[in-house]
Backbone as CSV, one residue per row, in Angstrom:
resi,resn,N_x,N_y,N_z,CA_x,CA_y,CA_z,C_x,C_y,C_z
1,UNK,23.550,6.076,48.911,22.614,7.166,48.885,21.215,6.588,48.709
2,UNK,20.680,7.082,49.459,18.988,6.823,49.736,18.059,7.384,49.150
3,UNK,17.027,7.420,48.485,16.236,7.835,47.718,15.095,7.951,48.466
4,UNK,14.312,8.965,49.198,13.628,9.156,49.675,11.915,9.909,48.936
5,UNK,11.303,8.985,47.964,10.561,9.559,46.960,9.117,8.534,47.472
6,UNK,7.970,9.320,48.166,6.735,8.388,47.969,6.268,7.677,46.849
7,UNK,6.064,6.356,47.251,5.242,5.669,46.374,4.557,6.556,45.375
8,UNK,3.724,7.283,45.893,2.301,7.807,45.408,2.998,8.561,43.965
9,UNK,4.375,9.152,44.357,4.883,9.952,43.356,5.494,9.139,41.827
10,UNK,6.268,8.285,42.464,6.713,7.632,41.474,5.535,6.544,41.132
11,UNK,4.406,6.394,41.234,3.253,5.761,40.458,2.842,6.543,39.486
12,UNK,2.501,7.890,40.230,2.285,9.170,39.163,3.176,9.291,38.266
13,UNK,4.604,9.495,38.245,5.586,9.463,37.258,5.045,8.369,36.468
14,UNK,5.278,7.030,36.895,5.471,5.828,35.933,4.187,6.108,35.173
15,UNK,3.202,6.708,35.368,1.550,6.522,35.024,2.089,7.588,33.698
16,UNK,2.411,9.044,34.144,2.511,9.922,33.194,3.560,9.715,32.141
17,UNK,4.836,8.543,32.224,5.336,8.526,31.067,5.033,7.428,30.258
18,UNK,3.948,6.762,30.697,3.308,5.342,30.131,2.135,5.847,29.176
19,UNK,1.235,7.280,29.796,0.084,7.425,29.056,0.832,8.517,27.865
20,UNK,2.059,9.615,28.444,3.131,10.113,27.393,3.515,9.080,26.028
21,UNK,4.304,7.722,26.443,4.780,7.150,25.325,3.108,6.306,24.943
22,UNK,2.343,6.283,25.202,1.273,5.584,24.564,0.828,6.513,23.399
23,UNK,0.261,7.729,23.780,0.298,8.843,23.161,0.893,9.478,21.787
24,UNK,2.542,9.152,22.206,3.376,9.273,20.938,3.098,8.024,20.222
25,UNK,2.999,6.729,20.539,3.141,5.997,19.824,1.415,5.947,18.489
26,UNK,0.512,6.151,19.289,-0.752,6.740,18.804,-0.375,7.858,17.874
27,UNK,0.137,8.593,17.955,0.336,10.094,17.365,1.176,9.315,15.909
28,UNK,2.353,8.672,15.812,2.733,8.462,14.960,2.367,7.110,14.440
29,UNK,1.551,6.650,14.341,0.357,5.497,14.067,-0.739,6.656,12.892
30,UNK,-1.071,7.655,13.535,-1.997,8.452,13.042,-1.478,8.767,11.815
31,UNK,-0.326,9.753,11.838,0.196,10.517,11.118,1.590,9.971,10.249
32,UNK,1.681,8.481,10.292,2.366,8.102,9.327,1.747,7.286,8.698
33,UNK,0.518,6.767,9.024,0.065,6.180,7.701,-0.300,6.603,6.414
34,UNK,0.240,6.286,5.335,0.051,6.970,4.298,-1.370,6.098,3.485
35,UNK,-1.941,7.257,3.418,-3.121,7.174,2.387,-2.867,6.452,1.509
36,UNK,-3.939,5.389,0.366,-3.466,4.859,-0.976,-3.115,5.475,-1.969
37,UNK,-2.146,6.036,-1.671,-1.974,7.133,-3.055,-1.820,6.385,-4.361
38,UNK,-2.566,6.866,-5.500,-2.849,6.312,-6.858,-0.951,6.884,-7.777
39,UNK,0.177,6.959,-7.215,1.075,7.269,-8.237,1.032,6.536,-9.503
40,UNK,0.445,7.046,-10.839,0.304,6.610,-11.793,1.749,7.386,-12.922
41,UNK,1.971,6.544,-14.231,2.808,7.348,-14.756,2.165,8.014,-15.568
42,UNK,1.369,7.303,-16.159,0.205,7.914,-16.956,-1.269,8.958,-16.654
43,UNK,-1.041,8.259,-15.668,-2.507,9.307,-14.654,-3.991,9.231,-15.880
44,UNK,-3.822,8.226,-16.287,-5.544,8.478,-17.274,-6.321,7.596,-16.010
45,UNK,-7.746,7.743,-16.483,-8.725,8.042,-15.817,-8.483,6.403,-15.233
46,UNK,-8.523,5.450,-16.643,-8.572,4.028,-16.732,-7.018,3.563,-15.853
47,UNK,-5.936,4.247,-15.993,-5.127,3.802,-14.600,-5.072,3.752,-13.329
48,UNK,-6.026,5.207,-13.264,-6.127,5.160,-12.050,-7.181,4.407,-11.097
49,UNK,-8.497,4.043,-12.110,-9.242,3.211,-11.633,-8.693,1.497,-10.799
50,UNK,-8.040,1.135,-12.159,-6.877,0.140,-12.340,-6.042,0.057,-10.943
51,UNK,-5.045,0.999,-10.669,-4.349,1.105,-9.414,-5.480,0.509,-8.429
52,UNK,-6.140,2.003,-7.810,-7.376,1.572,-7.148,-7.930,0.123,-6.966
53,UNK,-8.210,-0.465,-7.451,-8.741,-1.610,-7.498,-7.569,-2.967,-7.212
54,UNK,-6.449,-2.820,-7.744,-5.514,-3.624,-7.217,-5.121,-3.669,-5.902
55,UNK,-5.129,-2.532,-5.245,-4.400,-1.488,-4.400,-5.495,-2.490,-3.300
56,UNK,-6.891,-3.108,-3.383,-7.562,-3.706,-2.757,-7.414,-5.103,-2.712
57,UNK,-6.523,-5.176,-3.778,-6.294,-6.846,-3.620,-5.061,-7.271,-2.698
58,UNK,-5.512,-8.402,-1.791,-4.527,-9.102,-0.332,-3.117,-8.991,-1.397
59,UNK,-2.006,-8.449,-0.472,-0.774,-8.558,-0.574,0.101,-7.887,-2.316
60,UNK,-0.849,-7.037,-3.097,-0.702,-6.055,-4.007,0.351,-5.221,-3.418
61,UNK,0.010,-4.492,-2.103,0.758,-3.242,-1.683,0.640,-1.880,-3.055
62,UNK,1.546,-1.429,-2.180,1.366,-0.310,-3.677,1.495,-0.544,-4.941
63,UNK,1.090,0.419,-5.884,0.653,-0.120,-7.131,1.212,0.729,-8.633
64,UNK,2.021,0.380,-9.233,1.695,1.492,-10.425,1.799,0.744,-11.725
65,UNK,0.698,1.965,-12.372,-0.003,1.158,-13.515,0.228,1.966,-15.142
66,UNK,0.546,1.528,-15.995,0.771,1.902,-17.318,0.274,1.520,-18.389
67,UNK,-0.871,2.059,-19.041,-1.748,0.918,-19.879,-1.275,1.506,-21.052
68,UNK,-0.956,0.518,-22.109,-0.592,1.285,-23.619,-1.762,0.816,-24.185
69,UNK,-2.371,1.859,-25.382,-3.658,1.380,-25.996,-3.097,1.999,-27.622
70,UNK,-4.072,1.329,-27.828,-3.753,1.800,-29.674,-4.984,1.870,-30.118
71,UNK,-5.617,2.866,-30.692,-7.151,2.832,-31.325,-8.123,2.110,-30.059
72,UNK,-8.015,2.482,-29.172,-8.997,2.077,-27.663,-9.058,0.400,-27.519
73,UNK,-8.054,-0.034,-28.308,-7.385,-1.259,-28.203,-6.038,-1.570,-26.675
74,UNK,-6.539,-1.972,-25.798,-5.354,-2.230,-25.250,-4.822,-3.745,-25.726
75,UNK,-3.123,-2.687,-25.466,-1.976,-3.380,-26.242,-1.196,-4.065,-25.329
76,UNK,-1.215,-3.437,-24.640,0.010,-3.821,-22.993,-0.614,-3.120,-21.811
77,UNK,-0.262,-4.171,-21.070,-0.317,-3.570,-19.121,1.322,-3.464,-18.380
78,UNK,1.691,-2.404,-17.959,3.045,-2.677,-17.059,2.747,-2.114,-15.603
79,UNK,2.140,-3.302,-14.590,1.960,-2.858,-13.588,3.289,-2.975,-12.805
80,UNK,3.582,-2.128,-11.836,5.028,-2.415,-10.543,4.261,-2.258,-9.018
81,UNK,4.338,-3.644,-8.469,3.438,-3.419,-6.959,4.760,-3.975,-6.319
82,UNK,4.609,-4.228,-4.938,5.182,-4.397,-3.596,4.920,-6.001,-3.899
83,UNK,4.024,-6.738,-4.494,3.625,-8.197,-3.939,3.939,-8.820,-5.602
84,UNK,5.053,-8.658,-6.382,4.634,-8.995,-7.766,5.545,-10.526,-7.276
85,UNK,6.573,-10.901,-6.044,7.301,-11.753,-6.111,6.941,-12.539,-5.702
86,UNK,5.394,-12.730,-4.921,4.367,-14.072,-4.584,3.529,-14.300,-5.972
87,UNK,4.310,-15.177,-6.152,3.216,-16.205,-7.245,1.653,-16.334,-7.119
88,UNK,1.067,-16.302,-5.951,-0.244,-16.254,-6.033,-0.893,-14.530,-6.191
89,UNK,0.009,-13.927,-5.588,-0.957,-12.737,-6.236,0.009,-11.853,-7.545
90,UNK,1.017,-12.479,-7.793,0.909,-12.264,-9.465,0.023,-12.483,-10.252
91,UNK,-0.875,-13.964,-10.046,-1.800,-14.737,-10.887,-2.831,-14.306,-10.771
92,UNK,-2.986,-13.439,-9.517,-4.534,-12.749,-8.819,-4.320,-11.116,-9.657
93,UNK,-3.411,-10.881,-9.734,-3.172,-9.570,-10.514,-3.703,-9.523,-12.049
94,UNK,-2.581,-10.249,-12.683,-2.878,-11.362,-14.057,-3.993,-11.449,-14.385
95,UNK,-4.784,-11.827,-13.743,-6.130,-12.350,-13.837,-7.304,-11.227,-13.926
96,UNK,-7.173,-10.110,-12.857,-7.993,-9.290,-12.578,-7.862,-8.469,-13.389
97,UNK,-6.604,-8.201,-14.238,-6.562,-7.289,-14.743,-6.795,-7.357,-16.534
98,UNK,-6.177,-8.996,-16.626,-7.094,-9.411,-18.054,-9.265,-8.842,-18.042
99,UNK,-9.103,-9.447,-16.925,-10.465,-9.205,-16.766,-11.198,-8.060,-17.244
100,UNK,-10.787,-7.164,-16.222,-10.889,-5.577,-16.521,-10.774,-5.079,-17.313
101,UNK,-9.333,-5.405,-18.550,-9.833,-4.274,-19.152,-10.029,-5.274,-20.454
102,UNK,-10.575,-6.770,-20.571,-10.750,-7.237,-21.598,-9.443,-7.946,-22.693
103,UNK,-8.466,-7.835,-21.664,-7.112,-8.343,-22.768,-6.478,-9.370,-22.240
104,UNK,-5.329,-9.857,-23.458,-5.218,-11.305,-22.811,-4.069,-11.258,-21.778
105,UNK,-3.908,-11.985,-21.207,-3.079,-12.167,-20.328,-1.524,-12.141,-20.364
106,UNK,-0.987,-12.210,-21.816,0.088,-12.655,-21.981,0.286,-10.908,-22.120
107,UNK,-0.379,-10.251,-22.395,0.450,-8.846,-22.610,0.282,-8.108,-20.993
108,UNK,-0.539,-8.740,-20.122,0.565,-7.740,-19.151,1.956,-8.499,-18.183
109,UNK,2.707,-7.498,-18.220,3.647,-7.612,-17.590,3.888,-6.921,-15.936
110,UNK,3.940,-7.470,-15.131,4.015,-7.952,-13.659,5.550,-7.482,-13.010
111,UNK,5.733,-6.585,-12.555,7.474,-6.164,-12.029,7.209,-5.819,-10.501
112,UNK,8.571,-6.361,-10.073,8.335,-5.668,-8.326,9.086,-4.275,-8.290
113,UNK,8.585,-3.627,-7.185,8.427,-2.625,-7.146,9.691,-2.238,-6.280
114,UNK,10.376,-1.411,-6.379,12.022,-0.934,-5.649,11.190,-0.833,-4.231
């Protein structure tokens, strides 16, 4: 059996399901990227800044942050990101976050994230 279909047509086809799947693939590019959402457990002002700011550091990924304070003393950090199982940006975490909020290093604690 012979297929009797002009060129001209099946260019048009191939054209319209090429600029179709370009389209979808654009469309769900758009609409599945998810925003940085700040999920905090604590949600104070100072976690969420915290998130935020990690959330910018290379290979962090998502972020969540738990600061325990005692008398505006912080006591502990328990952050859980996507990147806690590379050693270099554990230490970049570690670091930034002694920084920030002024405490030593040995009290925060660093977990990967499910």
């Amino acid at each position: 059996m012979k297929w009797n279909i002009p060129k001209a047509k099946i260019r048009n086809l191939a054209m319209f399901f090429a600029v179709g799947t370009l389209l979808a693939v654009l469309m769900f590019q758009v609409f599945s990227k998810e925003e940085k959402s700040v999920s905090n457990v604590g949600n104070t002002e100072l976690e969420t800044e915290l998130c935020m700011l990690l959330q910018e550091m290379d290979g962090v990924g998502e972020v969540n942050v738990m600061i325990y304070e005692n008398e505006n003393n912080v006591e502990g950090v328990v952050i859980i990101c996507d990147g806690a199982n590379n050693l270099q940006v554990n230490m970049n975490i570690r670091e930034a976050v002694a920084a920030a909020l002024g405490t030593n290093e040995k009290s925060i604690k660093i977990y990967l994230k499910k």
